[in-house]
C-alpha positions as CSV (number, residue, x, y, z in Angstrom):
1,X,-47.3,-6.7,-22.5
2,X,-47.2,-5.6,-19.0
3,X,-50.8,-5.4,-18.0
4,X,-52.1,-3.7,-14.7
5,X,-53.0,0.0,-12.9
6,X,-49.9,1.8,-14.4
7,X,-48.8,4.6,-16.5
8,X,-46.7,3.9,-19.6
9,X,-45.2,6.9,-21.0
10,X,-42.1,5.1,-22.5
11,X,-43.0,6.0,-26.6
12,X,-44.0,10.0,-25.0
13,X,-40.6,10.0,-23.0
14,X,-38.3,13.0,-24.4
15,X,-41.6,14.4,-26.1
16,X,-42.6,16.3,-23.2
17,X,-44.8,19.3,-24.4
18,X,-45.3,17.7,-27.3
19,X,-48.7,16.2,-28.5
20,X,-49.7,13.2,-26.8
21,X,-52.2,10.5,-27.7
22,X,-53.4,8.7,-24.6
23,X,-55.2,5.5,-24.6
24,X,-56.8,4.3,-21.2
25,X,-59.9,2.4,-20.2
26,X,-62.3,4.0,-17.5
27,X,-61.6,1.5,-14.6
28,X,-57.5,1.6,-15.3
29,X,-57.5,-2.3,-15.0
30,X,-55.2,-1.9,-18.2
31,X,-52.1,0.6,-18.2
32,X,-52.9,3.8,-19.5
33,X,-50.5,4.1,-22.7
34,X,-49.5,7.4,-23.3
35,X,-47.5,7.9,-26.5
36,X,-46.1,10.9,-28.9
37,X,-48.4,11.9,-31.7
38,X,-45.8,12.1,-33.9
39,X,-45.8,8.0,-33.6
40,X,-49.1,8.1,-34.7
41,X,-48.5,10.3,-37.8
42,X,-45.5,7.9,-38.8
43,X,-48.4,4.8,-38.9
44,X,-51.0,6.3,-39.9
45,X,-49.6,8.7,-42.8
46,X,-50.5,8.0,-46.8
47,X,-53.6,6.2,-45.8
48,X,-54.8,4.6,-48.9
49,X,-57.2,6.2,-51.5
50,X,-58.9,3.6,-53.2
51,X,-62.5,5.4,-52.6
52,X,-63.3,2.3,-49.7
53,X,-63.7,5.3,-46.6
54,X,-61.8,5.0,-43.8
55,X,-61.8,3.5,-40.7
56,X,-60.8,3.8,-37.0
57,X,-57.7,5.8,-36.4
58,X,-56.9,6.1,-40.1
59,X,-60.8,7.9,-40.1
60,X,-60.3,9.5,-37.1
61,X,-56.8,11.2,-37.8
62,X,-57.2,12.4,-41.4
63,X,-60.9,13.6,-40.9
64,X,-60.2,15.4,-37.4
65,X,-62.9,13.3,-36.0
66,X,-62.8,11.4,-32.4
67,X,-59.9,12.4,-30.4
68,X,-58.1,14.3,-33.3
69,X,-61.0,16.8,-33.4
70,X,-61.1,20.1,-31.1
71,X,-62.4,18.5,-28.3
72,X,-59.5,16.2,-27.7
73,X,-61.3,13.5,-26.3
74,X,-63.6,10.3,-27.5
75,X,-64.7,6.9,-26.6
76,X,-64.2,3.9,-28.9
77,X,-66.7,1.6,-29.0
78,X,-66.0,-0.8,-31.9
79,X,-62.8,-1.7,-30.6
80,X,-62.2,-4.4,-33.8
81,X,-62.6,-1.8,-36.1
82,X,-59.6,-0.2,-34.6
83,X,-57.9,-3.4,-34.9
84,X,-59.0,-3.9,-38.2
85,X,-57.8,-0.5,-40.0
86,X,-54.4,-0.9,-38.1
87,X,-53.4,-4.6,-39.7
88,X,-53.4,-2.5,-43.1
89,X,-50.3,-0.3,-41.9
90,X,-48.7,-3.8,-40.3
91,X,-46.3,-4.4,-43.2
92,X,-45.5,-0.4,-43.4
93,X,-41.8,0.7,-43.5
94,X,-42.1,3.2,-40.6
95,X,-39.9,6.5,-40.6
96,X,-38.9,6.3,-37.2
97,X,-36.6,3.7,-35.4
98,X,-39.1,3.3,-32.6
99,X,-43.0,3.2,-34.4
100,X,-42.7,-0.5,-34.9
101,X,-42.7,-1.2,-31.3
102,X,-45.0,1.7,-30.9
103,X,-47.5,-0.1,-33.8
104,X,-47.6,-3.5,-31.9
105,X,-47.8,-2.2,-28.6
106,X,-51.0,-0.5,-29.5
107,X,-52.1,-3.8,-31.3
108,X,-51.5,-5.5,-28.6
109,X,-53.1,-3.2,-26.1
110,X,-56.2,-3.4,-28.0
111,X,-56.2,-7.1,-28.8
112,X,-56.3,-7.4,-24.5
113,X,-58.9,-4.8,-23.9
114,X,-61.2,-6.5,-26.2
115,X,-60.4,-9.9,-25.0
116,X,-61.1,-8.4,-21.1
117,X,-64.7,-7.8,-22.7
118,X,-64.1,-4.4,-22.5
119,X,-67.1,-2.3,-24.2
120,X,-65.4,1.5,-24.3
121,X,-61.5,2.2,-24.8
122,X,-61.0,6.3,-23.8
123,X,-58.6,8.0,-26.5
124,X,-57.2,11.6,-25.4
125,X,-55.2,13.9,-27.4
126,X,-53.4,16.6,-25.0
């Protein structure tokens, strides 16, 4: 992954107007992923219903909570929980040619952020 103070808007490309998830950190020492919500539905739909709760973005998404509530806007702060609740979608068949790449490039980003100590991840919905 191509880490540094840029702007990736390849997986929002062609989406333009569209929703748009956008996952930064507040000193932009990481790129600032910005990526079509409709990715994000292709992971994170059918979450499971076993009665366990959710977690992270599965939690966030299908409860409106975080950034997916009507503020837009929220601040991770257990960054391995996100981590955790996506390795249950990693296995997923995914609707959309693209969402794989999408999946591990979030992973990915993650995994570095909270490698880079990083304490707060900044999520935005626009």
């Amino acid at each position: 992954m191509d880490i540094g103070k840029t702007d990736n808007y390849k997986f929002y490309e062609g989406y333009e107007g569209e929703p748009e998830v956008i996952l930064s950190v507040k000193n932009n020492e990481l790129e600032t992923i910005h990526i079509w919500d409709g990715f994000f539905d292709d992971i994170l739909r059918k979450p499971s219903l076993d009665g366990k709760g959710w977690n992270g973005f599965t939690r966030d998404y299908h409860q409106c909570e975080g950034a997916f509530d009507i503020y837009g806007e929220a601040i991770i702060t257990d960054i391995q929980e996100y981590i955790e609740d996506l390795k249950i979608y990693e296995s997923r068949k995914f609707n959309y040619e693209d969402t794989k790449e999408v999946y591990n490039l979030i992973c990915s980003w993650l995994n570095e952020a909270l490698r880079r100590g990083y304490e707060e991840i900044i999520v935005r919905v626009d």
